[in-house]
N, C-alpha and C positions, 0 to 999 in steps of 0.2 A: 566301759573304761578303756583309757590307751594303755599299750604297753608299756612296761616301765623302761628304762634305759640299766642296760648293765655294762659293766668294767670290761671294755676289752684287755683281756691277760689269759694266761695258762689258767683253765679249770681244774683244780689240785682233785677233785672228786673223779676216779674212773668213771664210774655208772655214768653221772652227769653230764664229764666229757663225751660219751660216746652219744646219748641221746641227743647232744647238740651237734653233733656230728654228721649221722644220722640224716638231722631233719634240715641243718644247712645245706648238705650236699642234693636234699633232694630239691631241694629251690633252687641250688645256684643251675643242677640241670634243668629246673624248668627254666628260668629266668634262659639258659642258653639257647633253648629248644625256641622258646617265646621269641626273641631277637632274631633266629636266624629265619622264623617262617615274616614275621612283621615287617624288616628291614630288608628279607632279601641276601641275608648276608653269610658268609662261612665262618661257620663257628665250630672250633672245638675244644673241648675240656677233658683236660685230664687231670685225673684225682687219684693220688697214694692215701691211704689211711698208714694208723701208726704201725698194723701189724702187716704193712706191705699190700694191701689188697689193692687192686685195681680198678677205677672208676671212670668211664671215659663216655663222653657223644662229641659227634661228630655231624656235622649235617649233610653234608657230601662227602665222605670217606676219611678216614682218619690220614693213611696212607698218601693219600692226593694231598690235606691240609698240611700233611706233614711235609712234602715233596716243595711244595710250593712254599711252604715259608721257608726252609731252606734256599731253595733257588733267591727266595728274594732277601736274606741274608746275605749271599755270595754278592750279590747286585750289589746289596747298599754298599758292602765292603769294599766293593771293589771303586763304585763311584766314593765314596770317603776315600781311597787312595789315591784316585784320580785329583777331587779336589783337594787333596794334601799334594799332590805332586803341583796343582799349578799354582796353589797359594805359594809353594816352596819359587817357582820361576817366578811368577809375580814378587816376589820380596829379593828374588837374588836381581832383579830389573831394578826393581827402586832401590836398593845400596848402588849397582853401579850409576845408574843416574845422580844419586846425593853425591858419588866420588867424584861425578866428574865437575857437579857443581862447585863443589870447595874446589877443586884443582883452578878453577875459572878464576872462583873469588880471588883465589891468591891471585893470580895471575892478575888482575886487575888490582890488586895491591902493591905489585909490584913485584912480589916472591915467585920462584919456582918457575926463571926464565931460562934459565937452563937448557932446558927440554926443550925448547920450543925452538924452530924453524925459522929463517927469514922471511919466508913469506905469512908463517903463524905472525912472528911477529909483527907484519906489517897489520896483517887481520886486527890485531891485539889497539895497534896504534891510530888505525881508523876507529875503530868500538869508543876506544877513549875521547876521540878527538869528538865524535857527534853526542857522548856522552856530555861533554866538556861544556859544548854549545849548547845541550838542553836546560844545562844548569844555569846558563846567564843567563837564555830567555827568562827561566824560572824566576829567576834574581831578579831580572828587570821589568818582568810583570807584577813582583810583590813591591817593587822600589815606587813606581808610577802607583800603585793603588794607598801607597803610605802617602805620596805625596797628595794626591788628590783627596785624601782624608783632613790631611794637613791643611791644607786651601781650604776644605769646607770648612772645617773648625773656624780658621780666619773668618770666614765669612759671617758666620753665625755669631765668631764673637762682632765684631763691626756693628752687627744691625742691632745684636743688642744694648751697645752701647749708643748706636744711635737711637734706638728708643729711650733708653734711659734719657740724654739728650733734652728729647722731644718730651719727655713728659717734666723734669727739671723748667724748660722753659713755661709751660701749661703752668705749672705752679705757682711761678714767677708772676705772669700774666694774671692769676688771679688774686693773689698780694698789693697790697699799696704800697705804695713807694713812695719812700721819705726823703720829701725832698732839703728839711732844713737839719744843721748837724748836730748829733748831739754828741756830748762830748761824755769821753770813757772814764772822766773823773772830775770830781767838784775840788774847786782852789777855795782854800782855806786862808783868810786874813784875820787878823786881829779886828775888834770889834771898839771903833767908837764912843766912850762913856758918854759923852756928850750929844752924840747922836742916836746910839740905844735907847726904846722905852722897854722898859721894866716894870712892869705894875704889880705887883702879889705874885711874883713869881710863875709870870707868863708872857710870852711874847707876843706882839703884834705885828704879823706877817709882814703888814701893808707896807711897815714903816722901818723895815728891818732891811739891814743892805750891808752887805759886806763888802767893804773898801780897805783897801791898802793903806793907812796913817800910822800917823807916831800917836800911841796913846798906851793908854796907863794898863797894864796890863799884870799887875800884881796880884795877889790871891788876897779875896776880898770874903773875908767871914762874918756872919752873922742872917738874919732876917732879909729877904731881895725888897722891901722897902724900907728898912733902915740903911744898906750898902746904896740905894738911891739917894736917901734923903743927906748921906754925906758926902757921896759923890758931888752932888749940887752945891752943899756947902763949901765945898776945898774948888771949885771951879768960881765960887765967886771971889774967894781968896785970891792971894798972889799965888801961885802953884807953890810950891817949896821944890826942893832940891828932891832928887830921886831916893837917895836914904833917910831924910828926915820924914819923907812920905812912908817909907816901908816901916821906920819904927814908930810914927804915931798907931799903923796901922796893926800891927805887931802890939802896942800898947795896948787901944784899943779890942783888942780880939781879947788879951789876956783878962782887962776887967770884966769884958762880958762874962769872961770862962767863971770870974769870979764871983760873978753878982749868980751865976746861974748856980 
């Protein structure tokens, strides 16, 4: 069976404490002994218990291990002040470098001329001048690439309207073409009594014709072969006058109304 896992903390039990004591300290000096023959390496331990005693190995002298990590103590120390002294010049360089930047900017702003020399100033006024010039080139290399964007567009639209065009015509070409005209609305005349057939209440096409004449166009009620068969009858008559026609015919309607 494995060992179980225990609570690393203070063992409130003396006895217990001290047996684990004891039997740690004699591992950890093997474990140091082991390390220092396998690896090669200098190792030393030192160990106080609670009542003061003293517990130490050493693989090549305590004294030397002791000597030597001292020495390299002082070392590291002294290189940690070294690189704190030139992180310190490294950073006091980069502030006057950022100062003299912003001094620039301004000065290219136009602030903080003051200070500055006539021949600074000329320095100052050439910088700007080739500055000045880089900026139209800039300008006029984005101006020519807008324009020849522009031109393609044109282009592009062109041909596809000249395609559209071209297929417009294809379409056309495959369409017949009317050549007699037809007219966007039918002319409406009065109708003929005399020239109408009327038979049971149906027309015959053949014989049906819409002409412009003076004829009787009054509201004719009843049966479509009795409004014939009297139509016929008042055509073999003398016509009568336009109102003695409308109240036979008014007459007429109402006996029907009557008789039905």
């Amino acid at each position: 069976m494995g060992r179980g896992k225990i609570e690393i903390k203070r063992i409130e039990n003396a006895n217990s404490r001290q047996v684990t004591f004891s039997k740690r300290r004699a591992g950890l000096l093997k474990k140091a002994h082991e390390l220092s023959v396998l690896c090669d390496a200098e190792v030393a331990v030192i160990v106080f218990s609670k009542s003061g005693k003293l517990f130490e190995f050493s693989s090549s002298g305590m004294k030397k291990t002791l000597s030597r990590y001292g020495n390299y103590q002082s070392s590291s120390d002294s290189k940690a002040e070294n690189l704190q002294e030139e992180d310190c010049k490294e950073v006091d360089l980069l502030k006057d470098e950022i100062s003299k930047l912003q001094k620039k900017h301004l000065q290219l702003q136009g602030k903080g001329l003051n200070i500055l020399s006539f021949k600074e100033l000329q320095n100052l006024e050439q910088q700007l001048y080739h500055a000045l010039i880089s900026v139209r080139e800039r300008k006029e290399r984005l101006l020519a690439i807008q324009l020849e964007e522009s031109r393609l567009k044109e282009q592009r639209a062109e041909l596809e309207n000249e395609t559209l065009r071209r297929q417009v015509q294809e379409l056309r070409s495959f369409l017949p073409s009317f050549t007699h005209y037809v007219p966007s609305y039918i002319k409406c005349f009065a109708i003929d009594p005399k020239n109408a057939v009327l038979n049971h209440g149906f027309f015959d096409d053949s014989n049906c014709s819409l002409q412009k004449t003076n004829s009787d166009t009054t509201l004719q009620l009843g049966l479509p072969g009795e409004a014939h068969n009297r139509r016929k009858k008042e055509g073999d008559r003398e016509s009568p006058s336009s109102d003695s026609v409308t109240t036979n015919t008014t007459r007429g309607t109402a006996d029907r109304i009557s008789l039905a």
